[in-house]
C-alpha positions as CSV (number, residue, x, y, z in Angstrom):
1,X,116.0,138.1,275.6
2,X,116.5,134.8,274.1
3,X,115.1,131.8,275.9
4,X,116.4,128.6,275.2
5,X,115.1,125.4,276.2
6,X,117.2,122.4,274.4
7,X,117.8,119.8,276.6
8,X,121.0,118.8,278.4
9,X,123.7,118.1,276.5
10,X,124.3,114.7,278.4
11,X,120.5,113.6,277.7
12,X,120.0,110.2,276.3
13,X,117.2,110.4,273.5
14,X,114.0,108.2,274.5
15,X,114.1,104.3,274.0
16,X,111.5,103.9,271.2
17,X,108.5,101.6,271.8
18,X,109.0,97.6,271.7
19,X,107.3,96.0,268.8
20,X,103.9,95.3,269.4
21,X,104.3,91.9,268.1
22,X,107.8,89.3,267.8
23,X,107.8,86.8,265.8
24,X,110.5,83.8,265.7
25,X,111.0,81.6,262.5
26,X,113.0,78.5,262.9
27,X,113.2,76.1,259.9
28,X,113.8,72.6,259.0
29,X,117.1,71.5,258.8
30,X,117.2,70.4,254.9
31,X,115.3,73.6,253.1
32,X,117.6,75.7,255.2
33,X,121.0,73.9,253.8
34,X,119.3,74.3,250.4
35,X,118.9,77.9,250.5
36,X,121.9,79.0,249.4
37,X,121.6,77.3,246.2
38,X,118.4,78.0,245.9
39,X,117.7,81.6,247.4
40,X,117.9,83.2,244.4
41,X,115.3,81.3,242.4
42,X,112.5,82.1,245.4
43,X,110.1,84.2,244.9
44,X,110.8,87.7,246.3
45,X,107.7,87.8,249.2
46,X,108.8,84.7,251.3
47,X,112.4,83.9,252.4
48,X,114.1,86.7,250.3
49,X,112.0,89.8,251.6
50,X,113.8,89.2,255.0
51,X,116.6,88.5,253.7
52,X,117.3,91.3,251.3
53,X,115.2,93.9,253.1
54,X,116.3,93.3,256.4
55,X,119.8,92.7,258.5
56,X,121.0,89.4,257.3
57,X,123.9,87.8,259.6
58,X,125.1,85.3,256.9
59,X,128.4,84.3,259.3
60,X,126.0,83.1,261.9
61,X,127.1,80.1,264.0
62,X,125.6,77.5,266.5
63,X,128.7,76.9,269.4
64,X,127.1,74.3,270.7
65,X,128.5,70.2,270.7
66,X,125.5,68.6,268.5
67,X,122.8,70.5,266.6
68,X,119.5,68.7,268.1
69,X,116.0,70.1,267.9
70,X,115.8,69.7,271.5
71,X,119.5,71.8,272.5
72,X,119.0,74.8,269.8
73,X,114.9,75.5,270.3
74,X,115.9,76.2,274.2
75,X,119.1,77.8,273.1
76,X,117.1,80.2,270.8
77,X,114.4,82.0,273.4
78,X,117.1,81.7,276.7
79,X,120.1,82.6,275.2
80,X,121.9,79.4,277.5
81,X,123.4,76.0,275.9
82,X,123.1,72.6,277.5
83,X,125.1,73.8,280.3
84,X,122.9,76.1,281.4
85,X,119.3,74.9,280.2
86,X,119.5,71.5,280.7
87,X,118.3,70.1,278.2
88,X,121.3,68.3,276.8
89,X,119.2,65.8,274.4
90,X,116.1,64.9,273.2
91,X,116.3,62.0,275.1
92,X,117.7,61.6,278.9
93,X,118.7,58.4,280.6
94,X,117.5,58.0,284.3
95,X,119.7,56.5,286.3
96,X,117.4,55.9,288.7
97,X,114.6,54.2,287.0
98,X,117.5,53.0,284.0
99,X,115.8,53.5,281.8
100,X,115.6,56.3,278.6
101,X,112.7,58.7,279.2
102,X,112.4,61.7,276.4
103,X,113.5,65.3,278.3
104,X,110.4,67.0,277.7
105,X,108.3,64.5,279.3
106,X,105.7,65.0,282.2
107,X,103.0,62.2,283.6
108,X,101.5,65.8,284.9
109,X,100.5,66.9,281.6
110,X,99.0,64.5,279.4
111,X,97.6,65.4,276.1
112,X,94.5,66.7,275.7
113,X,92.2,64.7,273.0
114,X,94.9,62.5,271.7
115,X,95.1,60.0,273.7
116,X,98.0,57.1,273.3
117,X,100.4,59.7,270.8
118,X,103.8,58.9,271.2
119,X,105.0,61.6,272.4
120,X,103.4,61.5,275.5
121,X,102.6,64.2,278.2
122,X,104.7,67.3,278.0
123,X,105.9,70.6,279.7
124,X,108.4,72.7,280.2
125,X,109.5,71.7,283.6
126,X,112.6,70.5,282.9
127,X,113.7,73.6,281.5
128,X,116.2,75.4,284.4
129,X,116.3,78.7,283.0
130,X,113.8,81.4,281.7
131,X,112.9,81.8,278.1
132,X,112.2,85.6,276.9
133,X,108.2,85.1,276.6
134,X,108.9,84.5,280.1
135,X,110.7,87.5,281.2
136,X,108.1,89.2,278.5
137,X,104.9,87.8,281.2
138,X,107.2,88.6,284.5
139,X,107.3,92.7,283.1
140,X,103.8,92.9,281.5
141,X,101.1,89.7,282.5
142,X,99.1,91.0,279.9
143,X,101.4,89.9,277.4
144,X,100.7,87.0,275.2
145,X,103.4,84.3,274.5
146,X,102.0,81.7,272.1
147,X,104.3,78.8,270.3
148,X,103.1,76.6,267.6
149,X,105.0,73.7,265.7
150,X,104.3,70.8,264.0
151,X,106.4,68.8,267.2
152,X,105.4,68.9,270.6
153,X,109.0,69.8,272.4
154,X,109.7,72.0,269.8
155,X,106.4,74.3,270.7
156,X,106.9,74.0,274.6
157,X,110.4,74.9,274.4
158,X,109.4,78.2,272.3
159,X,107.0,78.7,274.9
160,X,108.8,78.6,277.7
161,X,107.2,78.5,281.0
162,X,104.9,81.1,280.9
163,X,103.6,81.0,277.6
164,X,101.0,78.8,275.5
165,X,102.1,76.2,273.3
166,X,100.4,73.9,270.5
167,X,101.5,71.6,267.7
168,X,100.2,68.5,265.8
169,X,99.7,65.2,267.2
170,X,101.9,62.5,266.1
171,X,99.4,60.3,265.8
172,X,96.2,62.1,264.1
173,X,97.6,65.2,263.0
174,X,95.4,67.3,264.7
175,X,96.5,70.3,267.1
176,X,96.5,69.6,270.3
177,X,98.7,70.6,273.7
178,X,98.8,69.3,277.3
179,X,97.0,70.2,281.0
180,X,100.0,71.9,281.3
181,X,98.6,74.5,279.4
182,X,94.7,73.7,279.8
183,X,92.3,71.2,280.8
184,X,90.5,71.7,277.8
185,X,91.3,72.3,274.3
186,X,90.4,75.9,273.6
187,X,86.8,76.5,271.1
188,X,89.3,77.9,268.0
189,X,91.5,74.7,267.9
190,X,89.3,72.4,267.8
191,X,87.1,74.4,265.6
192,X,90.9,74.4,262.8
193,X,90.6,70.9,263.9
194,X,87.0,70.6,262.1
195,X,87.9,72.6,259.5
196,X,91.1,70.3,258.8
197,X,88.8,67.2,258.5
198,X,86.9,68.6,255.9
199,X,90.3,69.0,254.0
200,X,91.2,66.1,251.7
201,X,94.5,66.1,251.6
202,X,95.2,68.0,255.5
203,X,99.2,67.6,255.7
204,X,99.1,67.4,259.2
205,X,102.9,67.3,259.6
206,X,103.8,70.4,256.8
207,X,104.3,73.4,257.2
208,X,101.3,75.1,255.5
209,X,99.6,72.8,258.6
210,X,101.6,75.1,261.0
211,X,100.6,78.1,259.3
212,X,97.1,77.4,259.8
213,X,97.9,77.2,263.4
214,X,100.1,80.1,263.9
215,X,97.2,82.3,262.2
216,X,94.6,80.8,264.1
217,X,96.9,81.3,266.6
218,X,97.2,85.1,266.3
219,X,93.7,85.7,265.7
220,X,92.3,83.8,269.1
221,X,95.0,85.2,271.2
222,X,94.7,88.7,269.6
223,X,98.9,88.8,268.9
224,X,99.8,92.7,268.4
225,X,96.3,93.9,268.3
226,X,97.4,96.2,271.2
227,X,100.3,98.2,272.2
228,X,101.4,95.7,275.0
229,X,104.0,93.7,273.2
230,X,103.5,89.7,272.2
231,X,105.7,86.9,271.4
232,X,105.0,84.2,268.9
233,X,106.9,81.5,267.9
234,X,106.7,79.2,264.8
235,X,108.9,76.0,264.3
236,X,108.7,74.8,260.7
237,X,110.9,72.0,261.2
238,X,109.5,68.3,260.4
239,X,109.3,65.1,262.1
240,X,111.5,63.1,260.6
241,X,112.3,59.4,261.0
242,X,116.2,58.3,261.5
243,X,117.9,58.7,257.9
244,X,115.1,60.8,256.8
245,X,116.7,63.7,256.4
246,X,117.5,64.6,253.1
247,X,120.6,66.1,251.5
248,X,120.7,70.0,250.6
249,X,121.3,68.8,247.0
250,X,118.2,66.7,246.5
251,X,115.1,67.6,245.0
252,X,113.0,66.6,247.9
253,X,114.6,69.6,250.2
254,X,114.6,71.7,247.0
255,X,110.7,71.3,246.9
256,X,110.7,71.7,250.4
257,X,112.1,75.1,250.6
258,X,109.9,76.1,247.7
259,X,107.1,74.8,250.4
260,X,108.5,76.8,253.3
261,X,109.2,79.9,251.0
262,X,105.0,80.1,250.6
263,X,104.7,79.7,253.8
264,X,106.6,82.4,255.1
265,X,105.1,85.0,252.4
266,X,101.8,83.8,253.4
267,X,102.4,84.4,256.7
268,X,104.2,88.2,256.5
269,X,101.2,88.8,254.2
270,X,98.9,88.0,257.0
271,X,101.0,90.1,259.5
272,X,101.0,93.4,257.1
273,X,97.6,93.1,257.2
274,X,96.5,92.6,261.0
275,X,99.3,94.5,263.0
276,X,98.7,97.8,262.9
277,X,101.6,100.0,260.9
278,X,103.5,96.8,260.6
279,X,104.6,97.0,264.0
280,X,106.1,93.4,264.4
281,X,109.5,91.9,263.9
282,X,110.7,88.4,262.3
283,X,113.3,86.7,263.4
284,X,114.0,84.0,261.3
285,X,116.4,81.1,261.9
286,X,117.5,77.2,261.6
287,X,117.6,74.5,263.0
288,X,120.3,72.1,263.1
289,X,121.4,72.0,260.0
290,X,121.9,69.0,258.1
291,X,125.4,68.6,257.2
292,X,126.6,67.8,253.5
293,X,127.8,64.8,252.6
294,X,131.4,64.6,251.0
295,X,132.3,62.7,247.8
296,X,135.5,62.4,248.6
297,X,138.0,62.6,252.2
298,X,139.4,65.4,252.3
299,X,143.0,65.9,254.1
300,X,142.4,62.7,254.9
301,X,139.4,62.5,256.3
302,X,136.9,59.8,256.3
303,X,134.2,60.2,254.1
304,X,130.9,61.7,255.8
305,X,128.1,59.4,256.7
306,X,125.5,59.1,259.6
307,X,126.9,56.3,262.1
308,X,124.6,54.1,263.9
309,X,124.4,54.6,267.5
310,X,124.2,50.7,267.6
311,X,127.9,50.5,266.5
312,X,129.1,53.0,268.8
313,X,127.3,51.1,271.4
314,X,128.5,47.6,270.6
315,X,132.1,48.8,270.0
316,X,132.3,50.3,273.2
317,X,130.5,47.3,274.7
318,X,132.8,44.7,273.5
319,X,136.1,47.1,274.9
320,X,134.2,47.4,278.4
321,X,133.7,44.0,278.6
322,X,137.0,42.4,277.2
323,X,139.0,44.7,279.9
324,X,136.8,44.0,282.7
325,X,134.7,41.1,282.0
326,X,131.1,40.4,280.4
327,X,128.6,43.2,281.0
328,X,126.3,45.2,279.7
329,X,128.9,48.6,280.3
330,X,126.7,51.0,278.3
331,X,123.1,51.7,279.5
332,X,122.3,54.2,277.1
333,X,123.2,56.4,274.3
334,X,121.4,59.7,273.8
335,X,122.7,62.3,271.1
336,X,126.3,63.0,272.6
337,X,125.8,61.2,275.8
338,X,126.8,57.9,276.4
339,X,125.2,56.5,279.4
340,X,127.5,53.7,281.8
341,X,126.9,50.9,284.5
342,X,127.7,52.4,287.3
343,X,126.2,50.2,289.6
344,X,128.2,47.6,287.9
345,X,131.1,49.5,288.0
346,X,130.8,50.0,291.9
347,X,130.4,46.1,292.0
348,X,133.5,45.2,290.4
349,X,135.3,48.4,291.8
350,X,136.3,50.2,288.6
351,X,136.6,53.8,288.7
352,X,133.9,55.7,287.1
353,X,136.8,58.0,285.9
354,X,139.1,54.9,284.1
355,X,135.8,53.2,283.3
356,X,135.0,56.7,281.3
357,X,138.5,57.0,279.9
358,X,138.3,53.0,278.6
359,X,134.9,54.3,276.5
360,X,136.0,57.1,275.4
361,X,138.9,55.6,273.9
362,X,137.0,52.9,272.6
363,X,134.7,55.1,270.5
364,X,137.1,57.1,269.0
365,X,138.4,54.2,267.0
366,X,135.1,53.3,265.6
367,X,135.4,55.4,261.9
368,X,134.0,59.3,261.8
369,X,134.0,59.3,265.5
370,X,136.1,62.6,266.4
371,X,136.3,62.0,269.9
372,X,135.4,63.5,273.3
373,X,135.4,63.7,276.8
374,X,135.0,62.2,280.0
375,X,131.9,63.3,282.3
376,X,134.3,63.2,285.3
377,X,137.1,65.3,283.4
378,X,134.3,68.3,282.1
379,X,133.2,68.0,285.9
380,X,136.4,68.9,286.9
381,X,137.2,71.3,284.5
382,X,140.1,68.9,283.1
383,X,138.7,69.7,279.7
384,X,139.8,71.9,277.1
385,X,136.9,72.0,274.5
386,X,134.9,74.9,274.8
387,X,132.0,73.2,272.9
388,X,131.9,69.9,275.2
389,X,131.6,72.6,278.1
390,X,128.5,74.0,277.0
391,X,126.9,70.7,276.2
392,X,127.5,69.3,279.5
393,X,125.2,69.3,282.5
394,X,126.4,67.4,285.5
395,X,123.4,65.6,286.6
396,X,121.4,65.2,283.5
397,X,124.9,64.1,280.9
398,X,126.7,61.5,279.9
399,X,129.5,59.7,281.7
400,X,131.1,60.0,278.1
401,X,130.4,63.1,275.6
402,X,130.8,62.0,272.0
403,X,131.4,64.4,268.7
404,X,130.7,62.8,265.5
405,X,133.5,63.8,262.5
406,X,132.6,66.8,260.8
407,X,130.2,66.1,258.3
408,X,129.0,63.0,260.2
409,X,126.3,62.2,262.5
410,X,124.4,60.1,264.2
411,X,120.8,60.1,265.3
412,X,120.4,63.3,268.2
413,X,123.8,64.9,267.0
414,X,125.5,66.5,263.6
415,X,129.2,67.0,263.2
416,X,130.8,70.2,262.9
417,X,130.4,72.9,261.4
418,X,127.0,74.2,261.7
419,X,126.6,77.3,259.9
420,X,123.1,78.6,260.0
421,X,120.7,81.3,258.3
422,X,119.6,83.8,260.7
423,X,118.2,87.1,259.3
424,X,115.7,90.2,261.4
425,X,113.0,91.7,259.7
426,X,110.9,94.6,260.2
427,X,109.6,98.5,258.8
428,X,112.8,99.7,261.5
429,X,115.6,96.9,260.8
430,X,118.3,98.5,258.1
431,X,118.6,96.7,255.0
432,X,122.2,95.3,255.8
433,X,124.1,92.1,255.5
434,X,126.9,92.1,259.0
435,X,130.1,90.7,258.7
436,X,129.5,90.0,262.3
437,X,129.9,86.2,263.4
438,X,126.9,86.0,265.3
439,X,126.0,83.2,267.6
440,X,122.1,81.9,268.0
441,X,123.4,82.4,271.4
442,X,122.6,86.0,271.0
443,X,118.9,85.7,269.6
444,X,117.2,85.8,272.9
445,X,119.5,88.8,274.1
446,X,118.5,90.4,271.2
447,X,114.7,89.7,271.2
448,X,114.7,90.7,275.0
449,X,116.4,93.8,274.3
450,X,114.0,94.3,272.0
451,X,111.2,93.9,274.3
452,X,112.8,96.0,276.9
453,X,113.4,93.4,279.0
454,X,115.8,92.9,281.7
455,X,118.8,91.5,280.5
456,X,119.6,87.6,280.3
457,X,122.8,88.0,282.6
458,X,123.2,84.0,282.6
459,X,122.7,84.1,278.6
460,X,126.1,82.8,276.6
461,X,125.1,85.0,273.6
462,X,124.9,89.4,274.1
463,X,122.2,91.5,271.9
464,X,123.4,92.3,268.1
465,X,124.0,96.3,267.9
466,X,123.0,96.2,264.0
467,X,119.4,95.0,265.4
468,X,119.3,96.3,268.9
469,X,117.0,98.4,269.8
């Protein structure tokens, strides 16, 4: 008599194990518009052995209205745009106090041993929906969720709530984070710290700085030294003053992509070597990606260049004020939002809706100024623009939303299109480059599938099946 014991036809083979560690790569804007032109003279250890040896996605796409730091960090570990984080700028204008406060910022959570930095207390707050290190803690509290960068709101936004989060000071260079996270800086920072000051030539704000921190990082915090899955996340992208940024072509983001490319070897070097079998993932990814200049209109298009947010303001200004008298109209203007007077409005009873409309109008004849749309109309839903939408929060926008001309920008915000690099590496991810357009909308859906999380219903992005596990 024969036994048989196979399983039920209709039996779903076992999920296999999450990763014990995830790691999230987001570059600079310049090195990652040079790679292209560049990819192939790297060396074959940094950049290229995720993107040849893993699932490359070389259609990838950010939706959203302007590619800040700010907008695409939260849009990476939630999975939600503007519209659903929040965080619509770097930079918000209170219209209570009126005055511009930076969107990261908390009075709550000074920094710890760098005291009068520019950048000011900082935490996550202000962040309205969960990051995936979050859901991560919410499923196993012995999981640890650790974000470095060389820019404060860069590191807290990778860190979500839950999660640790440490970057360079603006004004020494050393690493540092807020009494959000602790009321002390922890023994191994401020021992890199002492190391660093023994260093001639430190580089507090370059990446090989970060790198120091992200494997200090690991080490302290013990990142995939168990089977409980962690979450790390590494921003390589710069501070940068207005103008700063170079173009792909130049030899300055040449040389930094060759920077970054050592970087990242260096770093998936010292992940072969302390998680055991390999068992981590890289996700690696862009930032808002600067756009490249043309030499000449095309179809008639103006010629790209980065617009002043003083001539958008003083061009609207002068519009307010010749229809409806002297002002100032225009309190503020914060990447895509353009802040207005509504008290003055009230006062000389104009309608926040024409007074809107007037704006609008007015800055789209100032050159490489696409257009728009008014807060009251994407409150309404009068709007068609799928990627105004996204970028607009209700309490927290603009009375006027503003898209620079493709190619162009202006400080906070880059014109359309924003193609970006987004690749995911690891001993179980195919070799594979998908024709799929994917959205850095699906990252976090991806990572917490990954992690066996529960899903990021709220998320505008859905996991990638060629990476899912």
């Amino acid at each position: 008599m024969a036994l048989a014991f196979a399983a039920p036809a209709n039996a779903e083979s076992p999920r296999p194990s999450p990763p014990r560690l995830v790691v999230l790569v987001v570059l600079d804007p310049s090195p990652a518009a040079a790679l292209p032109r560049m990819e192939r003279k790297l060396g074959v250890h940094g950049l290229r052995r995720i993107l040849d040896r893993g699932t490359r996605y070389p259609r990838a796409v950010q939706r959203g209205l302007c590619g800040d730091l700010l907008s695409e960090h939260a849009l990476l570990v939630t999975g939600g745009y503007p519209s659903q984080t929040g965080v619509v700028a770097a930079t918000l204008f209170d219209r209570a106090a009126q005055v511009s406060v930076p969107t990261l910022f908390d009075p709550e959570s000074p920094l710890l041993d760098a005291e009068g930095d520019e950048q000011g207390g900082l935490s996550p707050r202000s962040l309205r929906v969960p990051a995936v290190g979050d859901l991560l803690k919410a499923k196993n509290p012995t999981s640890k969720v650790v974000a470095v960068a060389a820019q404060g709101p860069a590191a807290v936004l990778l860190g979500g709530r839950e999660g640790k989060a440490y970057w360079l000071s603006a004004q020494s260079g050393k690493a540092t984070t807020t009494r959000y996270y602790a009321h002390k800086l922890p023994k191994w920072l401020a021992a890199l710290d002492s190391h660093s000051e023994e260093d001639e030539d430190p580089g507090p704000s370059t990446p090989a700085r970060v790198l120091e921190l992200a494997k200090a990082a690991v080490e302290a915090e013990q990142l995939g030294a168990d089977a409980v899955p962690d979450f790390l996340g590494v921003s390589l992208v710069l501070p940068r003053g207005q103008g700063d940024v170079p173009s792909p072509s130049s030899h300055e983001a040449q040389t930094e992509l060759t920077e970054v490319d050592r970087v990242v070897a260096s770093l998936l070097d010292f992940l072969d070597q302390r998680v055991r079998q390999k068992l981590y993932r890289v996700v690696l990814t862009a930032g808002h990606v600067a756009p490249t200049p043309r030499a000449k209109p095309v179809r008639r298009a103006p010629v790209s260049r980065r617009i002043e947010k003083s001539e958008v303001r003083d061009g609207v200004e002068q519009a307010l004020a010749a229809k409806w008298g002297k002002g100032p109209w225009v309190r503020a203007f914060e990447g895509p939002n353009l802040f207005l007077n509504r008290p003055l409005a009230l006062e000389r009873k104009v309608p926040l809706e024409e007074l809107a409309h007037a704006a609008l109008f007015a800055a789209a004849e100032i050159p490489n100024v696409a257009g728009g749309a008014a807060g009251t109309d994407l409150a309404s839903g009068a709007s068609p623009s799928a990627a105004l939408k996204l970028a607009f929060d209700a309490e927290r926008s603009g009375d006027v939303l503003l898209v620079p001309a493709e190619s162009s920008r202006w400080e906070g915000c880059v014109g359309t299109p924003r193609q970006v690099p987004l690749a995911f590496f690891g001993e179980d991810i195919p070799k594979k480059r998908s024709a799929r357009a994917a959205d850095l909308a699906d990252v976090a859906p991806t990572l917490a599938s990954d992690l066996q999380l529960e899903d990021l219903s709220d998320a505008a992005g859905h996991p990638l099946p060629e990476v899912s596990r």
